[in-house]
C-alpha positions as CSV (number, residue, x, y, z in Angstrom):
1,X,-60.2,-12.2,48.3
2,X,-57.0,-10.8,48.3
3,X,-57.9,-7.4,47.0
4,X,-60.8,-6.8,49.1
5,X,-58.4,-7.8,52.2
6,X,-55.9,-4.8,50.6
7,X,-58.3,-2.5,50.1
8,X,-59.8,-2.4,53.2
9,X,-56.2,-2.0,54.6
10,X,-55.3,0.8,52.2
11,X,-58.1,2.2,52.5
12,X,-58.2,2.3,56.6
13,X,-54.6,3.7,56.3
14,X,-56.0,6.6,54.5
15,X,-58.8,7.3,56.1
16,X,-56.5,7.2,59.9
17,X,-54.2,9.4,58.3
18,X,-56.0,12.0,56.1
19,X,-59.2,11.7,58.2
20,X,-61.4,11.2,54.9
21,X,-63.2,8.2,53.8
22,X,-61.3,7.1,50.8
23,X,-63.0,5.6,47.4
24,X,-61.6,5.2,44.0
25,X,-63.0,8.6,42.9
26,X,-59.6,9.8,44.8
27,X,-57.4,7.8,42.8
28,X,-56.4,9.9,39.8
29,X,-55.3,6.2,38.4
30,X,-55.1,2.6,39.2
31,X,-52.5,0.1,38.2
32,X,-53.0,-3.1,38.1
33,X,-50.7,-6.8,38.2
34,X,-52.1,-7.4,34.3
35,X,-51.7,-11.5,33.4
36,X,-54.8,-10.8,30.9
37,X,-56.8,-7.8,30.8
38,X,-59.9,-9.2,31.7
39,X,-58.9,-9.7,34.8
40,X,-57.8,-5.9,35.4
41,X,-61.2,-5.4,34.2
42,X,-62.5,-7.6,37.4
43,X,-60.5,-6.3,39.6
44,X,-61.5,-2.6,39.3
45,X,-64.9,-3.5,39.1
46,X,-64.2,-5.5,42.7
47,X,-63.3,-2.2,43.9
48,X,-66.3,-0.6,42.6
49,X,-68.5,-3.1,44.4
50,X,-66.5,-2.6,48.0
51,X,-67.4,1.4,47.4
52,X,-70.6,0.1,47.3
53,X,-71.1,-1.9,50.5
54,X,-68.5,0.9,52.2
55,X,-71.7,3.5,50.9
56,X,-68.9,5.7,49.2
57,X,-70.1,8.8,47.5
58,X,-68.4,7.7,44.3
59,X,-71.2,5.1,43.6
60,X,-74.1,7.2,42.3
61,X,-77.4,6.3,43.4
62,X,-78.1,4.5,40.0
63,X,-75.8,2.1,40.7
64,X,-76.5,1.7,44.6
65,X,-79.9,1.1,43.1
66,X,-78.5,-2.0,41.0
67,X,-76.1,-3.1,43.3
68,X,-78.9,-3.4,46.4
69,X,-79.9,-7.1,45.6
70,X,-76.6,-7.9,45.9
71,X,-75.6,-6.0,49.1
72,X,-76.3,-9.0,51.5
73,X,-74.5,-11.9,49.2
74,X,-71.3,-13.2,51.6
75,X,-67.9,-12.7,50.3
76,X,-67.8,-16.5,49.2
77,X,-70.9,-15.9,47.4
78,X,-70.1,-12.4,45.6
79,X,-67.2,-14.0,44.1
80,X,-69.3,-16.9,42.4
81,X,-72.1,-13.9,41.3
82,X,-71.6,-14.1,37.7
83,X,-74.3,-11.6,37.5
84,X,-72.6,-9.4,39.9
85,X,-69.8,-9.7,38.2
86,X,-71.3,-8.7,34.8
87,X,-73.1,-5.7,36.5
88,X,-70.1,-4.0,38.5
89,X,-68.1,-4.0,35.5
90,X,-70.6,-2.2,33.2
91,X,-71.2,-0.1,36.0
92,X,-68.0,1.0,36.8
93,X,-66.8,1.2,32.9
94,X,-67.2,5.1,33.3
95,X,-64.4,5.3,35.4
96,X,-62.6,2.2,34.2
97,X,-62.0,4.2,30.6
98,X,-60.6,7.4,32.9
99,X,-59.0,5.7,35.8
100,X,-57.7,2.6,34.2
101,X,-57.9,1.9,30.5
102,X,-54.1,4.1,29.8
103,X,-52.4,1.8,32.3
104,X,-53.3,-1.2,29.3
105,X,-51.4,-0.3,26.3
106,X,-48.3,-2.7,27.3
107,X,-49.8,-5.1,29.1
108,X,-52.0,-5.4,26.4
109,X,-49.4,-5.6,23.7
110,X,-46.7,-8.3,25.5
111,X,-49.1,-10.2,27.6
112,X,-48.4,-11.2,31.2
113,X,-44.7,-10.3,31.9
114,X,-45.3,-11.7,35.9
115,X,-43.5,-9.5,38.1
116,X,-43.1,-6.3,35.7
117,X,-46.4,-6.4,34.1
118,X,-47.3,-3.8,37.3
119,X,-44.4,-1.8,36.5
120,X,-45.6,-1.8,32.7
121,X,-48.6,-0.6,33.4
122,X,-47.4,2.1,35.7
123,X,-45.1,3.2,32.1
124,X,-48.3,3.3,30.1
125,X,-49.9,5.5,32.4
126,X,-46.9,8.0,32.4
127,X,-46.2,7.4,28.5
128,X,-49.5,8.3,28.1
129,X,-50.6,10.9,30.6
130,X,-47.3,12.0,31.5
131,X,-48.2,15.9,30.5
132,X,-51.1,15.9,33.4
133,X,-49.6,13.8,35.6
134,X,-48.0,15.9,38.7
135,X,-49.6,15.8,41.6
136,X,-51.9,13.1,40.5
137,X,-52.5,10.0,43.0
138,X,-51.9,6.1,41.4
139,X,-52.9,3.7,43.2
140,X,-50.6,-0.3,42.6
141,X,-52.2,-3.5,43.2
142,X,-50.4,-6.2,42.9
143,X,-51.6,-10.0,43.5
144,X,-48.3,-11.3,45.2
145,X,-49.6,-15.0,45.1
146,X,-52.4,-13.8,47.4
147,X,-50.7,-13.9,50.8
148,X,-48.0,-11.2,49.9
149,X,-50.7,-9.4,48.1
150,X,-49.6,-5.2,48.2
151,X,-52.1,-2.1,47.9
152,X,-50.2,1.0,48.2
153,X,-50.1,4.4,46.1
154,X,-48.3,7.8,45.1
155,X,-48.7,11.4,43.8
156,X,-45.6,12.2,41.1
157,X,-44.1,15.1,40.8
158,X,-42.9,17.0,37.7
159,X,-39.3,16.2,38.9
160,X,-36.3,17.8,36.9
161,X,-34.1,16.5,34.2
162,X,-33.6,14.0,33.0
163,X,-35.7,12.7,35.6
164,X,-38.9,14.7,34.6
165,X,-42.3,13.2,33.3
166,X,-41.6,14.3,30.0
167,X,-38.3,13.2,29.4
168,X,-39.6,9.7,31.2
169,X,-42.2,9.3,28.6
170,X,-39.7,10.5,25.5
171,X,-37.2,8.0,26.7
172,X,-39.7,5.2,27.0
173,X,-40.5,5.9,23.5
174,X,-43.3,2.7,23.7
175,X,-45.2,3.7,20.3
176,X,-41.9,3.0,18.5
177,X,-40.3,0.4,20.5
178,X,-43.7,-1.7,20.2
179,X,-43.6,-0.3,16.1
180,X,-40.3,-2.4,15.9
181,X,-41.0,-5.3,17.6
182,X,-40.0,-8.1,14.6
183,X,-42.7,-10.9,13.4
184,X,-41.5,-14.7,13.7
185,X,-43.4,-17.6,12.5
186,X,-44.8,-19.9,15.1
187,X,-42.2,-22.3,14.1
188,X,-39.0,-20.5,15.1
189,X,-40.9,-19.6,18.2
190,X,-41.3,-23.1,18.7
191,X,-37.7,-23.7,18.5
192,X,-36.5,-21.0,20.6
193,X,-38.4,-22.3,23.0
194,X,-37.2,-26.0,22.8
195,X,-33.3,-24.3,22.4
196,X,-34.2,-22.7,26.1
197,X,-35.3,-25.6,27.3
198,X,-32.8,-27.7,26.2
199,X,-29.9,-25.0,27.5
200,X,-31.7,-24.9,31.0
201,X,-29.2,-25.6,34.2
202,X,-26.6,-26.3,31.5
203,X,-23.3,-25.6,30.9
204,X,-20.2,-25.4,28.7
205,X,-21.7,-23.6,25.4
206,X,-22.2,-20.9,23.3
207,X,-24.5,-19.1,22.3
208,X,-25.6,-18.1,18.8
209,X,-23.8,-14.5,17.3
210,X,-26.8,-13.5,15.9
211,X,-27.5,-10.3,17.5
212,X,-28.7,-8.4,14.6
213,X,-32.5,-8.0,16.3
214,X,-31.1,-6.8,19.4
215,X,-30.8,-2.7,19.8
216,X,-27.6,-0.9,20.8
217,X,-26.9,-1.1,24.6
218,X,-28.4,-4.5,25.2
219,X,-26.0,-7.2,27.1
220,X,-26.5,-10.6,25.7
221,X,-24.8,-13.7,27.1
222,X,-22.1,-15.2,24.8
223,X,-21.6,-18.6,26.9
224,X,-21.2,-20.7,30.1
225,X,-18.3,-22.2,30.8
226,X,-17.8,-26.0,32.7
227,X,-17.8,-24.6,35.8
228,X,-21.5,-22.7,35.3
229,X,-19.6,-19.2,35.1
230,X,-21.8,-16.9,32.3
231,X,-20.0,-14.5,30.1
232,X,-21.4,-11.6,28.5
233,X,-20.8,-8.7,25.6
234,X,-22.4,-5.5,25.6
235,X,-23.6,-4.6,21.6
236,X,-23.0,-1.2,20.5
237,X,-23.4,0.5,17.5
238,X,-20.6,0.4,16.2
239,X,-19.6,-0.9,12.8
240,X,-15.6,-2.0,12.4
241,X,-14.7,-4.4,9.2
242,X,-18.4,-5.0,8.5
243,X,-19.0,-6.5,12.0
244,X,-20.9,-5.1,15.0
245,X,-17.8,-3.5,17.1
246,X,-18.8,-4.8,21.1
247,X,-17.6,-3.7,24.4
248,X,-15.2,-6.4,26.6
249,X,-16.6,-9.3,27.6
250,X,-18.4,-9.6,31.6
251,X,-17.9,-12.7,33.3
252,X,-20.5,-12.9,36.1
253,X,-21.2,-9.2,35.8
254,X,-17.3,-8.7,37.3
């Protein structure tokens, strides 16, 4: 419900100001809010489905064809249409694999990250495409909880350095990063969890030294004092008397 009410929006803004009828054959890419993939699946196909009843040109007339008996379904009863489901997705999957399938890769690989999984996505698209990428239009969708719901898109532009595409995607460096990522048994994950649980709204302790898996750069707290203020160290890498050499410590980020 919530992305048909932000694509008709977006897609009456475009149309008032460009004077063309928009469908998601203009949209070079779309990015979706990813907590599983199947739903980003869903959710383009959704789109598909409003070019459809909107009679955009970017449904072929195979598909109108296959989508008739379900052009007079209410909204209410589209959404429960397993079979319409089903069939908008593996009639959209053409586009899906251009349009959508390079905004997966992380979203895919960590899962649902909430609030940055959209931004994710967006760096998969530019990790991935980011040679072809300027002038190209991605469109965002993000869920918001439904009633802050946002549609809205971009073109990029090659930018210059160190801001351009390329040097975006080098820096991101996602093949590697996600190469590096360090395998834990389910126990230990277990007990980080309880140790976060345990350490929530709390005060007056300190955190384990063990920073060994973090990578140069990263701020990590250290403790929380009785009065709730948190203190910080920046690693960096370098080595002094066998021990990780780190920056002063941050109180508070002061």
């Amino acid at each position: 419900m919530a992305l048909d009410s932000c694509y008709r929006q977006y897609c009456a803004k475009y149309e008032k100001l460009v004077g063309e009828q928009f469908s998601i054959s203009d949209a070079d890419y779309c990015v979706f809010h990813s907590p599983y993939n199947k739903l980003v699946q869903k959710s383009f196909a959704r789109l598909y489905f409003n070019d459809f009843m909107r009679n955009c040109s970017s449904v072929d007339n195979d598909a109108k064809e296959k989508l008739q008996p379900f052009a007079n379904l209410t909204s209410e009863e589209s959404y429960q249409s397993r079979d319409l489901e089903k069939g908008s997705q593996q009639l959209a999957k053409h586009l899906y694999d251009i349009k959508v399938q390079p905004s997966t890769l992380l979203p895919k690989q960590i899962g649902n990250m909430y609030t940055a999984s959209l931004y994710a996505a967006l760096a998969s698209v530019i990790y991935n495409k980011h040679a072809s990428l300027t002038g190209q239009r991605i469109v965002m969708f993000s869920y918001g909880s439904g009633l802050t719901s946002t549609m809205f898109s971009f073109k990029l532009n090659e930018g210059q350095h160190p801001f351009n595409l390329a040097n975006i995607a080098s820096v991101l460096d996602v093949t590697a990063k996600l190469e590096s990522r360090h395998v834990t048994s389910p126990e230990k994950f277990i007990d980080t969890l309880k140790l976060m649980e345990h350490r929530y709204g709390a005060k007056d302790f300190e955190t384990s030294k063990d920073i060994s898996l973090l990578p140069p750069g990263t701020f990590y707290l250290t403790k929380v004092d009785s009065m709730y203020r948190r203190f910080y160290e920046k690693k960096t890498d370098g080595i002094v008397d066998g021990k990780i050499k780190c920056s002063n410590g941050i109180a508070n980020g002061h």
